[in-house]
Short mmCIF file of the C-alpha atoms (twelve columns), coordinates in Angstrom:
data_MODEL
# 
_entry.id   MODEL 
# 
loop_
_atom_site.group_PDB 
_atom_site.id 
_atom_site.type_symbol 
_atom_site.label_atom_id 
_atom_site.label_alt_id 
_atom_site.label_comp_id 
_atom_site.label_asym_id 
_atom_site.label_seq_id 
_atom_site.Cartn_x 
_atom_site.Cartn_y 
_atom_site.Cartn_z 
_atom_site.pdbx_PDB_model_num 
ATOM 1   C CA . UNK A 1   -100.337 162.202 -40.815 1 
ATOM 2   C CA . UNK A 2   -103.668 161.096 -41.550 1 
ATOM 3   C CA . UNK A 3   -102.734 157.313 -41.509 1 
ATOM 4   C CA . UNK A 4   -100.778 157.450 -38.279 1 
ATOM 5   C CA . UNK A 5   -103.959 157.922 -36.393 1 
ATOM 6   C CA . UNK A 6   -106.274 155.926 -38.347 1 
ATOM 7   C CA . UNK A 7   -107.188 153.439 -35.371 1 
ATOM 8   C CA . UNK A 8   -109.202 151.146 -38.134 1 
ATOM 9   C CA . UNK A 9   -106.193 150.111 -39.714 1 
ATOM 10  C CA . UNK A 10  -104.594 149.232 -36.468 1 
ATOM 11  C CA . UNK A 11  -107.587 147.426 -35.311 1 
ATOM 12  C CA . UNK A 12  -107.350 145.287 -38.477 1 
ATOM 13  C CA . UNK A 13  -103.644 144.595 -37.790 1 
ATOM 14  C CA . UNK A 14  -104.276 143.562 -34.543 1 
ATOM 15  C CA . UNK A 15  -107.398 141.393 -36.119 1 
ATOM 16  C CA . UNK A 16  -104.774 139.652 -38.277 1 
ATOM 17  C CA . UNK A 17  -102.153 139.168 -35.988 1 
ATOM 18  C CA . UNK A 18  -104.088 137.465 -33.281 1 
ATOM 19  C CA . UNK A 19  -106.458 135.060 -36.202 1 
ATOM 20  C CA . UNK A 20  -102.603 134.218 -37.251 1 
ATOM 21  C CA . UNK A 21  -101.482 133.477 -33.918 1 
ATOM 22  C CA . UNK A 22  -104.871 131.094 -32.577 1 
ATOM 23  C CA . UNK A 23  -104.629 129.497 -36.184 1 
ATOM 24  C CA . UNK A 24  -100.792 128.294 -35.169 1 
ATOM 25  C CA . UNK A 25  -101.838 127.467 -32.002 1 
ATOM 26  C CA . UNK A 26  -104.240 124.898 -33.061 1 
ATOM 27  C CA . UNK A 27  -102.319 123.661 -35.278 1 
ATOM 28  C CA . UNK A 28  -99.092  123.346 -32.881 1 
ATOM 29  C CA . UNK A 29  -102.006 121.913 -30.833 1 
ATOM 30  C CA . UNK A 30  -103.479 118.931 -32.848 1 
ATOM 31  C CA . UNK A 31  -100.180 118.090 -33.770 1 
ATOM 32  C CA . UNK A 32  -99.184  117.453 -29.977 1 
ATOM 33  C CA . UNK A 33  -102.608 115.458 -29.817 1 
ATOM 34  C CA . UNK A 34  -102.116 113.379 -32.926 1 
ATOM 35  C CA . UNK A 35  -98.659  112.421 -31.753 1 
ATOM 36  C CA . UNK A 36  -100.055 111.656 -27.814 1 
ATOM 37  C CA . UNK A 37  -102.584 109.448 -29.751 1 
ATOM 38  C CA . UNK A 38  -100.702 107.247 -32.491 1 
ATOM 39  C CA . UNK A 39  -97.590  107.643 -30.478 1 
ATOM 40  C CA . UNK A 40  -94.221  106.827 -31.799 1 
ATOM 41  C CA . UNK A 41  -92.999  103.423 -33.825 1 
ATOM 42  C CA . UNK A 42  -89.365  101.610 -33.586 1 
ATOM 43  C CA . UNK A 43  -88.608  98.944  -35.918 1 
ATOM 44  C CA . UNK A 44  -86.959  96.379  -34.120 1 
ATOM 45  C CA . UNK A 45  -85.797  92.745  -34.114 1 
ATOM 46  C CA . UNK A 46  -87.446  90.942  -31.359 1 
ATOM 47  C CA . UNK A 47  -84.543  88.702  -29.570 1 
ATOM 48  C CA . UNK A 48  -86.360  87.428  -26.673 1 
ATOM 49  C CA . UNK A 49  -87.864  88.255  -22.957 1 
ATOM 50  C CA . UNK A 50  -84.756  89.678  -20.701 1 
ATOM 51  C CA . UNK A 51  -85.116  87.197  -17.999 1 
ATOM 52  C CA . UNK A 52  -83.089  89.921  -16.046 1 
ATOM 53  C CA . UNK A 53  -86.354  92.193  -15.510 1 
ATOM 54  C CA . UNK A 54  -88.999  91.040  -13.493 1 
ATOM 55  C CA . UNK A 55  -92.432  92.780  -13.149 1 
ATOM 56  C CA . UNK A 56  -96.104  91.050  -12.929 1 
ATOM 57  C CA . UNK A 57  -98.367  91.465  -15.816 1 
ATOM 58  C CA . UNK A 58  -95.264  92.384  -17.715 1 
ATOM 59  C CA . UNK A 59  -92.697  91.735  -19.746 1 
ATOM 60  C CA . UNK A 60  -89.226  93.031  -21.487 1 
ATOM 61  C CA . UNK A 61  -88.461  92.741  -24.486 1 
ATOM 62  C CA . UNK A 62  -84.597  92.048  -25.549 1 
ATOM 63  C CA . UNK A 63  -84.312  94.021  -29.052 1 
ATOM 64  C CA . UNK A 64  -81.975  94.683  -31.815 1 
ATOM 65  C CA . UNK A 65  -81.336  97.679  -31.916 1 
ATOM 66  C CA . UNK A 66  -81.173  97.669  -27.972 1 
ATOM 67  C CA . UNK A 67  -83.854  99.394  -26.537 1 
ATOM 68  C CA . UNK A 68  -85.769  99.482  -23.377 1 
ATOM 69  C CA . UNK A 69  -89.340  98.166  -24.148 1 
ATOM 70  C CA . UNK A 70  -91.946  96.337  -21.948 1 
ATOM 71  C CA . UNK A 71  -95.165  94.729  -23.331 1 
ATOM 72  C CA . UNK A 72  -98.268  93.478  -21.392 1 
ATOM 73  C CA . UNK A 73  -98.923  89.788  -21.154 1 
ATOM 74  C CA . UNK A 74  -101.374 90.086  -23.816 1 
ATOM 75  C CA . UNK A 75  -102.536 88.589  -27.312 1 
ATOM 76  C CA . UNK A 76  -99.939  90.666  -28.920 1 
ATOM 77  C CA . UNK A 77  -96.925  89.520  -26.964 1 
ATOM 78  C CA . UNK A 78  -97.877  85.650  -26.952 1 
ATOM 79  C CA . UNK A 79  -97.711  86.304  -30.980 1 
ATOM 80  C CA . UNK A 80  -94.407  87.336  -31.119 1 
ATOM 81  C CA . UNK A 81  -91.735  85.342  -32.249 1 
ATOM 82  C CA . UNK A 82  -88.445  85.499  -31.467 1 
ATOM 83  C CA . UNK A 83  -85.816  86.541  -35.057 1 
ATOM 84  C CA . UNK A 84  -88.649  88.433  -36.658 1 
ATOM 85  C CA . UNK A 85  -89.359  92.075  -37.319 1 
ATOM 86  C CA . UNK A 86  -91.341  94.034  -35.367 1 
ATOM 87  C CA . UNK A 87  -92.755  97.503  -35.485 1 
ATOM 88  C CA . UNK A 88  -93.443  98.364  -31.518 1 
ATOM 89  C CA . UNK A 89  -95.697  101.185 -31.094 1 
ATOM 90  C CA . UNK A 90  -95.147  102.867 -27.661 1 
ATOM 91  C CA . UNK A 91  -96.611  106.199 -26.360 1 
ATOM 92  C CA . UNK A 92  -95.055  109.461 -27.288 1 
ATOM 93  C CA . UNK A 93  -92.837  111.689 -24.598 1 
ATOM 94  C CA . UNK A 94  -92.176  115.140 -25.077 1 
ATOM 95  C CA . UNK A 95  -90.369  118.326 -23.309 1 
ATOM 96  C CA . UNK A 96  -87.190  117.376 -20.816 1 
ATOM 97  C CA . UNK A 97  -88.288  114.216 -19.502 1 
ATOM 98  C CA . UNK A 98  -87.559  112.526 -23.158 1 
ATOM 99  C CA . UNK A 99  -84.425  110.052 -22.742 1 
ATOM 100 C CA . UNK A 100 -82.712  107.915 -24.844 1 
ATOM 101 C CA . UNK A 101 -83.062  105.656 -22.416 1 
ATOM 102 C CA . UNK A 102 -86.146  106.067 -21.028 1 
ATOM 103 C CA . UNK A 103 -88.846  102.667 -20.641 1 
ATOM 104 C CA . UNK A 104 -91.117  102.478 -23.383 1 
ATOM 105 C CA . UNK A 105 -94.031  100.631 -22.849 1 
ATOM 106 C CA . UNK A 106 -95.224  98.751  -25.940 1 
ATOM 107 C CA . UNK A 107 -99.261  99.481  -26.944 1 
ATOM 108 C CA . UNK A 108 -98.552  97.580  -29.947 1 
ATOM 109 C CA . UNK A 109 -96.159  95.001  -32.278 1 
ATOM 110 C CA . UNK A 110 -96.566  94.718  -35.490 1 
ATOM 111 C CA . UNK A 111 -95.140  91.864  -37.465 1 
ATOM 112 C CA . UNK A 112 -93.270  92.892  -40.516 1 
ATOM 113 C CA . UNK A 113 -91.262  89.618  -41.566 1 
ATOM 114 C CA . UNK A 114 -89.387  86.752  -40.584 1 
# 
């Protein structure tokens, strides 16, 4: 009966249980952060602007796999060349609003090979 009312123990448990619970946090946390700031990365083969969009200051992409990128009219996309491989960096989406098809816009290509 003696450890049924012990209120140090309990305290302690409750210690525990909340150090456990702010130590996942964080961690659930910085992962969300670290994704929001590298973002995600398709592999793609670039195929050429799609002349069908229009938008100032930008530009999309035609890819292989088909996807739905645009890229600024930047230093990176007068680099790219069309028939190589590309790894496009775009910013990460989370929760309901992810689609499949969604509009990724490029922050950076990579060149892998020709």
């Amino acid at each position: 009966m003696k450890n049924a009312f012990n209120l140090s123990s309990l305290a302690d448990k409750l210690r525990n249980d909340v150090r456990s619970l702010v130590i996942m946090a964080a961690l659930i946390g910085g992962l969300i952060l670290w994704f929001v700031t590298v973002g995600w990365t398709d592999r793609v083969i670039y195929r050429g602007v799609d002349q069908a969009w229009f938008e100032p200051g930008r530009v999309h992409l035609k890819t292989e796999p088909s996807g739905h990128y645009t890229i600024e009219r930047n230093a990176d996309f007068a680099a790219m060349k069309v028939g190589c491989v590309y790894d496009l960096n775009y910013e990460a989406e989370f929760g309901r609003r992810q689609r499949a098809d969604r509009l990724k816009m490029v922050r950076r290509a990579t060149l892998v090979g020709c």
